[in-house]
KEMARLUM-945144 format. One line per 8 residues: for each residue x, y, z of C-alpha. Coordinates in steps of 0.02 Angstrom, whole numbers, plus 50000, padded with zeros to 5 digits. Layout:
BEGIN
X/Y/Z | ...
***
This chain:
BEGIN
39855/50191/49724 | 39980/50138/49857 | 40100/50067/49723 | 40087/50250/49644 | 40156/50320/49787 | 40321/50216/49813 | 40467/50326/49807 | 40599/50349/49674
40714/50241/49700 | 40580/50082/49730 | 40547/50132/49547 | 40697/50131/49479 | 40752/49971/49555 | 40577/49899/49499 | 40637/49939/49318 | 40787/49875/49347
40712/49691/49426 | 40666/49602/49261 | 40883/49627/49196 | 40951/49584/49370 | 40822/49439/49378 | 40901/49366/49223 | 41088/49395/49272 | 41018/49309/49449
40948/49171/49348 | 41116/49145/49259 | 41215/49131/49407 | 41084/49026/49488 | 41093/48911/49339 | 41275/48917/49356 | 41292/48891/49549 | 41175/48760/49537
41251/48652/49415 | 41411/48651/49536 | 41322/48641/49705 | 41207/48503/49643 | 41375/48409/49546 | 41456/48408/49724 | 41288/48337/49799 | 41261/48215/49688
41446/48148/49730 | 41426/48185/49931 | 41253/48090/49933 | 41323/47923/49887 | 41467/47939/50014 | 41360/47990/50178 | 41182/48046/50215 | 41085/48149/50101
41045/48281/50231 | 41220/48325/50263 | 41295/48302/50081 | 41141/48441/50055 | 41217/48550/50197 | 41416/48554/50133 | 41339/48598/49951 | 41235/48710/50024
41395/48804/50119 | 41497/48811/49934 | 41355/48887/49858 | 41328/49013/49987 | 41494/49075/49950 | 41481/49095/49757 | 41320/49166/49786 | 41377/49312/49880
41534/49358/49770 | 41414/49341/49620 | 41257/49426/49685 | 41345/49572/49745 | 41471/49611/49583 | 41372/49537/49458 | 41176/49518/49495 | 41138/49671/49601
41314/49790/49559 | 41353/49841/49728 | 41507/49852/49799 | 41602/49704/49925 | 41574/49775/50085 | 41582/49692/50230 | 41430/49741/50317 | 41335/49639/50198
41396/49490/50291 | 41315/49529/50430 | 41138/49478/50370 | 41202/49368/50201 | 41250/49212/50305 | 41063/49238/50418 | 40968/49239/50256 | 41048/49083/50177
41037/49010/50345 | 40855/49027/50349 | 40850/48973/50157 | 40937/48840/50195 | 40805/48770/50326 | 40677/48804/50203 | 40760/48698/50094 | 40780/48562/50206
40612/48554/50268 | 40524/48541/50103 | 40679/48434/50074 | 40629/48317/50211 | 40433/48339/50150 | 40479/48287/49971 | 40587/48130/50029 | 40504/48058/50186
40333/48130/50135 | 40303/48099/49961 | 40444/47962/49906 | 40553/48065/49786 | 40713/47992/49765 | 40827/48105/49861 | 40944/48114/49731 | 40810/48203/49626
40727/48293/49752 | 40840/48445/49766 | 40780/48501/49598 | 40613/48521/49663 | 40702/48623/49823 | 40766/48742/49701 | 40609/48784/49587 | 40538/48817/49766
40686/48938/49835 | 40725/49046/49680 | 40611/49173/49667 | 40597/49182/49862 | 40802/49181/49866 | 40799/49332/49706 | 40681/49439/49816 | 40762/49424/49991
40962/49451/49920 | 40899/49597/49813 | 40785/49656/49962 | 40947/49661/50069 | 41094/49708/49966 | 40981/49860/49910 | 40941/49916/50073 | 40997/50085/50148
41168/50119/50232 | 41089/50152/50399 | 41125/50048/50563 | 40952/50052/50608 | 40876/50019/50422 | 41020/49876/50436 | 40952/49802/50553 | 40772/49842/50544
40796/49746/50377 | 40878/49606/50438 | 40729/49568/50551 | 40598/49613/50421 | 40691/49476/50299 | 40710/49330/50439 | 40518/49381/50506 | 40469/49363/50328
40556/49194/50300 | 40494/49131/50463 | 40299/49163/50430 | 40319/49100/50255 | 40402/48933/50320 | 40266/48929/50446 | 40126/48943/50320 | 40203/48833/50201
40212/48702/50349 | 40011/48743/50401 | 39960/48726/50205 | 40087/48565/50168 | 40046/48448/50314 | 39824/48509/50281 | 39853/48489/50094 | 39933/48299/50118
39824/48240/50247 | 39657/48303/50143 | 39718/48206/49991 | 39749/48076/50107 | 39593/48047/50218 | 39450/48144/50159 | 39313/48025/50188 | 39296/47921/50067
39093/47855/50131 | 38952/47957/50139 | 38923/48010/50302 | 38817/48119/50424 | 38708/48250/50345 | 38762/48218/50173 | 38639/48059/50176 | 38518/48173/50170
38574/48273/50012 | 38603/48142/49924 | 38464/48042/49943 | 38368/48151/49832 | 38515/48158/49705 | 38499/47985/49682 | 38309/47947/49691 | 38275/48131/49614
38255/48171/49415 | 38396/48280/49349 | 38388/48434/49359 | 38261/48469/49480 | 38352/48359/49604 | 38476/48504/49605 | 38369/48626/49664 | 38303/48515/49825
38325/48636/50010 | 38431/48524/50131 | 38435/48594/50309 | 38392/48783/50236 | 38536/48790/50114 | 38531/48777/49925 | 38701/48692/49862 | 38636/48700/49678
38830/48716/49619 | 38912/48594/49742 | 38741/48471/49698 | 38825/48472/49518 | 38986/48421/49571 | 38901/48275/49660 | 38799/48214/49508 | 38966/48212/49414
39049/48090/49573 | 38891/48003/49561 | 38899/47965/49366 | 39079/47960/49320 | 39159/47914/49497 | 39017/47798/49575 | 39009/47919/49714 | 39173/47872/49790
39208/48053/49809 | 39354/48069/49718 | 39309/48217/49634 | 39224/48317/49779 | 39372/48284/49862 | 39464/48368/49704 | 39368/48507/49687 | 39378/48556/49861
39576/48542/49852 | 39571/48655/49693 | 39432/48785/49777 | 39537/48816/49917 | 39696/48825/49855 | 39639/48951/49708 | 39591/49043/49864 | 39762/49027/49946
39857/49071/49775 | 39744/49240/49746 | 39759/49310/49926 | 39970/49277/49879 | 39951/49365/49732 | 39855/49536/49814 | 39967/49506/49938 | 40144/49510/49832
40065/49650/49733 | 40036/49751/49913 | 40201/49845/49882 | 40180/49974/50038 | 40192/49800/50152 | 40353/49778/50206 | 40401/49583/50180 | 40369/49543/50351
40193/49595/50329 | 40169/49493/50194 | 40243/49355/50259 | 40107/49379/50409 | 39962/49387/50270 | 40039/49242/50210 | 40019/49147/50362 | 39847/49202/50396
39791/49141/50241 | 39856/48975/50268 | 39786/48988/50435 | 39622/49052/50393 | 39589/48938/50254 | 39707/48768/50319 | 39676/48763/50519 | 39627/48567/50528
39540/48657/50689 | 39386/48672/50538 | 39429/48463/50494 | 39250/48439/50494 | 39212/48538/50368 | 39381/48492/50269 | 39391/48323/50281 | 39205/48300/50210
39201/48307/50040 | 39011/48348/50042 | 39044/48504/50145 | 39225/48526/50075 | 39160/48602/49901 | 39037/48708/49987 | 39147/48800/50108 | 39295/48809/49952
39176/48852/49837 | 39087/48979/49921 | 39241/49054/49992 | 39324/49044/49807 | 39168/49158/49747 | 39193/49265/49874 | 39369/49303/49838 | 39336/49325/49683
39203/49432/49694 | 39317/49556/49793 | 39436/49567/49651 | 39294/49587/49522 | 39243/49772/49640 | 39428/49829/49650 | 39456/49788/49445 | 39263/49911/49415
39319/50031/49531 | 39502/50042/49457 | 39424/50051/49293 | 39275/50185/49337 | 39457/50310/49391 | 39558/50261/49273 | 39572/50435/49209 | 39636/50510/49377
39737/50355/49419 | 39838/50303/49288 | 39978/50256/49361 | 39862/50124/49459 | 39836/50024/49275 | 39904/49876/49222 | 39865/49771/49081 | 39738/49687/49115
39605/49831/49149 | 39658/49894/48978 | 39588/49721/48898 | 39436/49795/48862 | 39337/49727/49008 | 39215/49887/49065 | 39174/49928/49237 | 38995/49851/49209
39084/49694/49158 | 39161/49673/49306 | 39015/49715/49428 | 38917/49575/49309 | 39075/49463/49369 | 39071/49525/49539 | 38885/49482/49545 | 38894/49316/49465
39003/49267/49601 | 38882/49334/49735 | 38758/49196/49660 | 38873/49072/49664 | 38912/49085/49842 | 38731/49095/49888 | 38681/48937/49787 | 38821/48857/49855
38798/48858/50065 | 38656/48928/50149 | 38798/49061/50215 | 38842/49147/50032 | 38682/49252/50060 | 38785/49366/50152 | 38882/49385/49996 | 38770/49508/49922
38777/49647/50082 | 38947/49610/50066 | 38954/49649/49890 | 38855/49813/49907 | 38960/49887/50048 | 39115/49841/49945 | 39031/49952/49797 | 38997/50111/49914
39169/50107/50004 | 39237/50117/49822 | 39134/50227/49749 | 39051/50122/49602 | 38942/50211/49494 | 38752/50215/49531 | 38718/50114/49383 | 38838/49985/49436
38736/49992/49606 | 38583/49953/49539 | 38670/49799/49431 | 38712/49732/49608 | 38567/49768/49669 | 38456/49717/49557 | 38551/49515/49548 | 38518/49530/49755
38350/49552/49744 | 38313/49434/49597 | 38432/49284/49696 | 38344/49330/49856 | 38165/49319/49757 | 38240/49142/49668 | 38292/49073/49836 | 38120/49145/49961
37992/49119/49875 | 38013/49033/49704 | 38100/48863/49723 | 38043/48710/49807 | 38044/48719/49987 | 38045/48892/50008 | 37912/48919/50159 | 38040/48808/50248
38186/48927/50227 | 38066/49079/50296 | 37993/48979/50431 | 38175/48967/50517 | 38204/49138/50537 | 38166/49215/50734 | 38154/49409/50774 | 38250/49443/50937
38393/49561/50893 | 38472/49557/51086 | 38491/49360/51071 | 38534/49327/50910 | 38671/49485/50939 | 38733/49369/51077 | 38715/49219/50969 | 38807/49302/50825
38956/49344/50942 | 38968/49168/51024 | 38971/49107/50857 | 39107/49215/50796 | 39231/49182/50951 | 39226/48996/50860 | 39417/48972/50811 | 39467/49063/51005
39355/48948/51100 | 39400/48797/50992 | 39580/48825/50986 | 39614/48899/51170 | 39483/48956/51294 | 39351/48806/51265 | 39500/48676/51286 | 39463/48700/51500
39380/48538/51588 | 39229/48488/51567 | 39214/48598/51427 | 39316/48503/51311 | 39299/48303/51275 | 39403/48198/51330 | 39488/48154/51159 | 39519/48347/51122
39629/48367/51280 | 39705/48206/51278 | 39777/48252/51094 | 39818/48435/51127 | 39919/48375/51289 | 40044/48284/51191 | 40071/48426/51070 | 40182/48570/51063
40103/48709/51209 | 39974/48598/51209 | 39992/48563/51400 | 40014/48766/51448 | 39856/48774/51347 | 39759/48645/51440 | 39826/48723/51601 | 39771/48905/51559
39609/48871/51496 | 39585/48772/51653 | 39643/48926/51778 | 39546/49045/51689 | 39390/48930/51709 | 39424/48924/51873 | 39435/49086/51910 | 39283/49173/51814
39152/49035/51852 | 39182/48863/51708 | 39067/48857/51570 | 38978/49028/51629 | 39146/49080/51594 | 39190/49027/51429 | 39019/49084/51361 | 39028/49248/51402
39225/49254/51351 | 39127/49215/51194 | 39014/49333/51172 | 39153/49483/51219 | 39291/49397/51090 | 39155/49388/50943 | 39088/49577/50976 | 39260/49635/50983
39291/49561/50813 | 39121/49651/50744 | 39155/49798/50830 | 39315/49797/50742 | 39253/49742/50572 | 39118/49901/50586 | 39239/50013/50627 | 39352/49975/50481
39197/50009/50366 | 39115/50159/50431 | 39273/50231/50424 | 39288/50174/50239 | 39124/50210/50194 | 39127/50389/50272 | 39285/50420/50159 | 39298/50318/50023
39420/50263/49873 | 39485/50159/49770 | 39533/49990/49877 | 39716/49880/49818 | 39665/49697/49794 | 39717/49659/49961 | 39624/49790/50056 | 39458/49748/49947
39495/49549/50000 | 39499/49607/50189 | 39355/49694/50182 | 39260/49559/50086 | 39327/49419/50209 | 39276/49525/50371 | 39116/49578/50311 | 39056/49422/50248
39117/49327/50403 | 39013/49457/50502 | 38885/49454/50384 | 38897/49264/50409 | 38852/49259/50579 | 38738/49382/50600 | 38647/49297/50489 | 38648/49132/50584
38591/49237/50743 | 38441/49264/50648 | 38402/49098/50541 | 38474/48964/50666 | 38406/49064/50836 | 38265/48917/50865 | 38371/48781/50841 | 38517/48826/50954
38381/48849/51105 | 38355/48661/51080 | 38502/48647/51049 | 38653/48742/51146 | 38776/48624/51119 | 38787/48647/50946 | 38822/48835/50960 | 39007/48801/50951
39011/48640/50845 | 39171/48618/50743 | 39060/48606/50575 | 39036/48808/50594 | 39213/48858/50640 | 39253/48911/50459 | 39148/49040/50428 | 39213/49135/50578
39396/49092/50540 | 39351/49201/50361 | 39296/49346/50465 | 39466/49349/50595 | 39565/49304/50411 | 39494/49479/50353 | 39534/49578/50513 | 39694/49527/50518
39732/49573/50364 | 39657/49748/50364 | 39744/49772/50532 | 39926/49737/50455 | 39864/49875/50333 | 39834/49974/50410 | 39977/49971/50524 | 40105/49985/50374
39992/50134/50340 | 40022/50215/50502 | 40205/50182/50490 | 40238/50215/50317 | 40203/50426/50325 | 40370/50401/50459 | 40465/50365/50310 | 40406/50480/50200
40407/50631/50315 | 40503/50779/50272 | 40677/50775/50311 | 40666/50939/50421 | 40525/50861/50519 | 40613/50711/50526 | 40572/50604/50676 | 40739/50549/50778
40851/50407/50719 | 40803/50304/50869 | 40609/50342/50860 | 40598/50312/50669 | 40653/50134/50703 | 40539/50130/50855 | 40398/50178/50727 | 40471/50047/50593
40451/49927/50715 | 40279/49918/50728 | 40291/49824/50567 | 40340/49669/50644 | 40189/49672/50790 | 40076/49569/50665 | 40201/49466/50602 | 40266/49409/50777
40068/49391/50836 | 40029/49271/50698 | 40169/49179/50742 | 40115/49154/50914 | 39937/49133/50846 | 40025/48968/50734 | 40109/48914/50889 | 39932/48920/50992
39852/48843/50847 | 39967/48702/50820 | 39908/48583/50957 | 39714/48576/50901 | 39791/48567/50729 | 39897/48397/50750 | 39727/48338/50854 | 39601/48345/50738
39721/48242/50623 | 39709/48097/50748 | 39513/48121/50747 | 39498/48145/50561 | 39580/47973/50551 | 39492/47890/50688 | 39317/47955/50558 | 39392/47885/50398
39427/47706/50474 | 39270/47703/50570 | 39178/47746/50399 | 39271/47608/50314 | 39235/47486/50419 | 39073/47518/50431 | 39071/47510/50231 | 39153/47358/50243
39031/47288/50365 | 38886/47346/50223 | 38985/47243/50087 | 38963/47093/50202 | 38771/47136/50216 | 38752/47172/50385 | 38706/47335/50494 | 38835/47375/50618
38746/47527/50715 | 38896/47625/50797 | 38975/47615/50621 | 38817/47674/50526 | 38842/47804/50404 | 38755/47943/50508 | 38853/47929/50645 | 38677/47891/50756
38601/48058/50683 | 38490/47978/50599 | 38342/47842/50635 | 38442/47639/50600 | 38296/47643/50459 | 38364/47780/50367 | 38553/47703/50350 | 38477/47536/50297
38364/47636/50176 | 38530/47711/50094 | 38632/47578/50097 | 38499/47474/50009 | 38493/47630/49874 | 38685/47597/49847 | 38682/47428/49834 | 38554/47444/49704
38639/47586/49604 | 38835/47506/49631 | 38877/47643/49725 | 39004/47687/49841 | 39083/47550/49929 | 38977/47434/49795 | 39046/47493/49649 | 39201/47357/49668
39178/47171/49659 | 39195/47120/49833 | 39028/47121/49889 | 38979/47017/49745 | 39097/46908/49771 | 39066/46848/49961 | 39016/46668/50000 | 39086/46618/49840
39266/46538/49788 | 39384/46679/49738 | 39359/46702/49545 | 39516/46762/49470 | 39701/46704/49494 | 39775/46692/49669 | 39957/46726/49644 | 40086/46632/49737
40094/46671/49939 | 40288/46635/49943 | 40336/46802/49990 | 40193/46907/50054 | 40181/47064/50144 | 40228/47047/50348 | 40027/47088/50392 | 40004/47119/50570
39821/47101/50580 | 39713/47048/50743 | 39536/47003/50758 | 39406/47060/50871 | 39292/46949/50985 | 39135/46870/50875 | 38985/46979/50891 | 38806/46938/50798
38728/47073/50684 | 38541/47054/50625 | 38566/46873/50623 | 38751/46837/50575 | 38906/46803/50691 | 39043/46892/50618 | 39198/46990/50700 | 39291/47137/50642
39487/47167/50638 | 39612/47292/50618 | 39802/47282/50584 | 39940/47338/50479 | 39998/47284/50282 | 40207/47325/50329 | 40225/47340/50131 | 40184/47526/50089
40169/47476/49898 | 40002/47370/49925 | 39889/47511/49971 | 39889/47606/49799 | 39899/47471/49698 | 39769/47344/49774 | 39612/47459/49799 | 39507/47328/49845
39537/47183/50003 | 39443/47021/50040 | 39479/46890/50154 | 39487/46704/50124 | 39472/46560/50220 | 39563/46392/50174 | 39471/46341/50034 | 39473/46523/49943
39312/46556/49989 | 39282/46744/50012 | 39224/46766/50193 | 39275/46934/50236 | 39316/47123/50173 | 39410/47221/50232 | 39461/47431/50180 | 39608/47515/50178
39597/47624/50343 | 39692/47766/50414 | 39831/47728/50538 | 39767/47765/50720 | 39953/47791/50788 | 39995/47956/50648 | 40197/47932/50688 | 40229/48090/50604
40143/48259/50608 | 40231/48274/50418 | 40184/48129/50340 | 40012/48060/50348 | 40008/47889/50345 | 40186/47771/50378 | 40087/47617/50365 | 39948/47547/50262
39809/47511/50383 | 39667/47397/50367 | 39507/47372/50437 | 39358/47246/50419 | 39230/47126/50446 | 39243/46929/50408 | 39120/46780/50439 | 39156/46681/50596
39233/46537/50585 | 39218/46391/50686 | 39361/46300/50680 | 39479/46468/50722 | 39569/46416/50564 | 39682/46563/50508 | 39607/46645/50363 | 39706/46759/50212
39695/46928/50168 | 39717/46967/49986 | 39722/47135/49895 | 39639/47138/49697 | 39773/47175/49585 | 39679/47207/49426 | 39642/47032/49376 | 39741/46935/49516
39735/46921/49683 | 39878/46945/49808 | 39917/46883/49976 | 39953/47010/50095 | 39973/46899/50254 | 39870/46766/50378 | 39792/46807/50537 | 39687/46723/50664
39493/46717/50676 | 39482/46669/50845 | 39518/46858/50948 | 39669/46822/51049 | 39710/46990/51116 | 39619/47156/51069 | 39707/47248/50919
***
């Protein structure tokens, strides 16, 4: 409906796109083929980064004699030079960045790697020329324009930094060992019969979907989480790539505006604030999942209600609600993914209400209704009262609607408490100021927090700053909807998606205020833990969102206006310029958010090297108990329990050959140590555990190669005996907030040794071993 009013000449140019695409395309093709001709030569003279900067300044030049004459047809005038040389300026950095990602990140040659720079920068280099050689003749459009273009660049680059340096370190260091609660699930996974071990309550959720994804890592990937960790990935950034499509499809939004939905997306979805949650695959395919489903299930409302007016809105089609697909197709979609999210964290209840409201704000038909309706009350029937553990699921629920209001709110302020407010001493932990002081406004952060402590009354303070930042963020979310709901239409993809974020958020946490009431009076502390934080972040994603539309929708009547009524020159770019208030917020929002995000990296690592030591530790057959698996949540009786259960199964950290390996001489080939890695690996002082003196040590492998090609690492002592193991760990000192790892890490556990004789560390090659360096046993200095 909003695309159906754009004016004439957005149409016209619109039809005109798909030829002026291809005649951008063809001098693209041609402009590349010199530009990357004179890079290839420059590179092999002097440093990639500037041979890619001279190329860069030839092309720019083509570029603009082509795009204007050729690509676009619009005369040379010299005004367009004003904002050409900005744009390519800001393309260029693009460029380089993902350059620099691409090259020091991920290894690709850097002669190659430019071709990967360009797939990246065409289509957003197509829309931004056209966007500003088509613009009006006005000084104020002019330069209204040129902001919207460099505001759009600049959220987009910011976004594309959140998502690429969450996205690396993910595939990098989700935990690879079971840990905390997720003992728990899947102990009944692997003692349980199939299927009804799928249906088990754990902690009052029912992950039936996400428990099927675990059986598969359990049967075809030994449960080394390889594919939670996958699925996760792909759940998430489906998420990411459908919230860019509403968003690109959003024509009313100016492209700063959807370069600021952009960024909140990344934001909302990528904030390693939520690492918790992220890095654990167990918990990773819940969250993605359920978020995925609800996503999805806001689509699957705006495609029935598009459909149910397709006779009055027909310039609101496209082709795909003329495949066929009915309006009670899509509600059945819309509710499938309602169940989904409910069987897949204790949380996707809340999609159904959501689901319902989105209905009535769009007017669905009554029978449509009552399809919704009637797959809420059967799921609520299937989860209550009909499978196993049931009672316990009704038994957590409390009735006192002032506290759990509170609750609710305090809950909701999560990502502002997390990320700013809560950072004040003693609030915080150590750890969590110590890593946001060394990080970009980290320190003004530490030092506001800690004045506004100071000056409202400390932790008094902060929980009440709570409560008023979550009900402002409810109050907001109800207001949307009543007002929705009181006049209601057909929603754009992007709308329905805001709604269905903030609602469900809300929805979320209300919720909680009811069904985890008791337990946060034991416990307070856990109010605010960092395994909750993205569930709130969903509901702020959503109110962002509907707040940049609906500030492009108080703007955009400015434009329209008739020209006798005509606001003043000066006061209709005044008006324009509210477009850019969201955009420039998020950005300071990014900034804000930047030091907790770099932090959390440095903890998620700490996590995945403590977890592989204490795997390695397991291999050895001991019990190290501040490396157990549950992190001390749990009774010593329980880890040993599990740990026995993998063992037994070849699970996990057993599925290798290490473990069965230790005490005896090393059974396949050792190659020749002549020229092994430089290891730099120190051992700890000897300690005894249940019986047996062993020591752990930590240290570097110098060769980046070994890590990916030697998954598994023993230790030897002089007559290739196999007295130690050791796992590739995460590097405690991250050098670069790009790249995720600059060093291949190890930690582990070896037998003591009495004579201090230096002992060997070997990675397993496939069917030989390979030295990777010597080090002491005998701790001289404390790694």
């Amino acid at each position: 409906p909003e695309s159906a009013r754009a004016d004439g000449s957005l149409a016209t140019a619109s039809a005109a796109a798909p030829a002026a695409l291809l005649r951008f395309l063809v001098v693209g093709a041609l402009n590349t083929l010199l530009t990357y001709a004179l890079y290839y030569l420059l590179q092999r003279l002097m440093h990639y980064q500037l041979a890619y900067a001279l190329s860069y300044l030839a092309g720019v030049v083509i570029q603009f004699l082509l795009h204007s004459r050729f690509v676009f047809r619009v005369p040379l005038r010299w005004v367009n030079l004003f904002g050409y040389p900005p744009i390519h300026l800001v393309l260029y950095g693009f460029g380089a960045g993902v350059l620099l990602l691409l090259v020091e990140g991920f290894r690709v040659p850097a002669a190659f790697a430019p071709l990967f720079v360009i797939a990246l920068s065409v289509p957003l280099s197509f829309l931004l020329t056209r966007a500003w050689l088509m613009r009006s003749d006005s000084a104020g459009t002019l330069v209204l324009r040129l902001v919207d273009i460099l505001l759009a660049l600049g959220t987009s680059l910011v976004a594309a930094v959140y998502v690429a340096t969450s996205v690396s370190f993910l595939h990098a260091f989700s935990w690879r060992q079971l840990l905390f609660d997720q003992l728990r699930q899947y102990l009944p996974l692997l003692e349980g019969r199939f299927p009804e071990n799928l249906l088990q309550l754990e902690n009052g959720h029912r992950p039936i979907f996400p428990n099927l994804i675990r059986v598969l890592d359990i049967h075809l990937g030994h449960a080394d989480q390889s594919i939670p960790i996958m699925a996760g990935l792909l759940f998430s950034a489906t998420s990411l790539t459908l919230v860019v499509w509403a968003t690109l499809r959003a024509r009313s939004l100016a492209l700063a505006e959807r370069g600021a939905a952009v960024l909140l997306a990344a934001l909302g979805l990528y904030w390693l604030g939520n690492a918790r949650m992220l890095l654990h695959a167990n918990e990773s395919i819940q969250v993605g999942l359920t978020t995925l489903a609800v996503v999805a299930m806001a689509i699957c409302v705006s495609r029935a209600a598009l459909q149910a007016r397709a006779a009055d809105l027909h310039a609101a089609l496209d082709s795909s609600t003329r495949t066929g697909i009915t309006q009670s197709m899509w509600m059945l979609l819309a509710s499938g993914a309602a169940v989904v999210a409910t069987f897949s964290f204790g949380s996707g209840i809340a999609a159904f209400p959501t689901l319902l409201l989105l209905a009535l704000m769009q007017r669905v038909s009554r029978r449509d209704l009552l399809i919704a309706g009637g797959f809420m009350l059967g799921t609520l029937a299937l989860y209550l009262f009909v499978l196993p553990g049931d009672d316990g699921v009704r038994g957590s629920l409390s009735l006192r609607p002032l506290d759990s209001l509170a609750v609710s709110a305090r809950w909701l302020s999560a990502p502002w408490i997390t990320g700013w407010l809560g950072l004040s001493d003693p609030f915080a932990g150590d750890w969590v100021r110590r890593e946001v002081a060394e990080n970009g406004v980290g320190p003004w952060l530490l030092e506001s927090a800690d004045a506004l402590a100071l000056r409202f009354g400390g932790a008094e303070f902060i929980r009440w700053a709570g409560v008023v930042v979550g009900a402002f963020g409810l109050f907001v979310t109800a207001a949307f909807a009543l007002v929705r709901l009181c006049r209601p239409r057909v929603l754009s993809a992007l709308e329905s998606l805001a709604f269905a974020l903030a609602l469900f958020g809300a929805a979320t946490g209300l919720l909680i205020g009811v069904a985890r009431l008791g337990y946060f009076d034991l416990n307070p502390g856990q109010l605010l833990a960092d395994r909750y934080g993205v569930w709130p972040n969903l509901m702020w994603m959503g109110v962002g969102l509907l707040l940049i539309l609906q500030i492009s929708r108080m703007v955009t009547p400015g434009r329209d206006a008739d020209p006798a009524s005509a606001r003043p020159a000066w006061r209709g770019a005044a008006v324009e310029g509210l477009r850019f208030f969201m955009p420039l917020l998020l950005l300071a929002v990014a900034t804000v958010a930047w030091p907790m995000h770099l932090g959390y990296r440095g903890w998620g690592a700490a996590v995945y090297s403590i977890a592989e030591r204490g795997a390695a530790g397991a291999e050895l057959g001991f019990f190290d108990p501040l490396y157990a698996p549950s992190q001390l949540t749990m009774p010593p009786a329980f880890d040993r329990r599990f740990i026995e259960l993998l063992q037994r199964r070849q699970l996990s950290m057993f599925a290798g050959q290490g473990d069965d390996w230790v005490g005896r001489k090393l059974p396949i080939e050792l190659a020749p140590g002549d020229g092994f890695a430089d290891a730099d690996v120190r051992s700890e002082p000897v300690q005894e555990f249940e019986g047996v003196r062993a020591f752990a040590f930590a240290g570097v492998v110098k060769d980046r190669q070994s890590r990916p090609t030697m998954p598994e690492l023993v230790v030897l002592d002089s007559t290739r005996r196999v007295v130690g193991i050791a796992r590739w760990g995460a590097d405690p000192f991250l050098e670069s907030w790009l790249v995720p790892a600059t060093r291949s890490y190890v930690v582990g556990y070896a037998f003591a040794q009495s004579d201090c004789a230096p002992l060997l560390l070997v990675g397993i090659s496939g069917s030989r071993g390979i030295p990777l360096g010597e080090f002491e046993s005998c701790a001289k200095s404390m790694p």
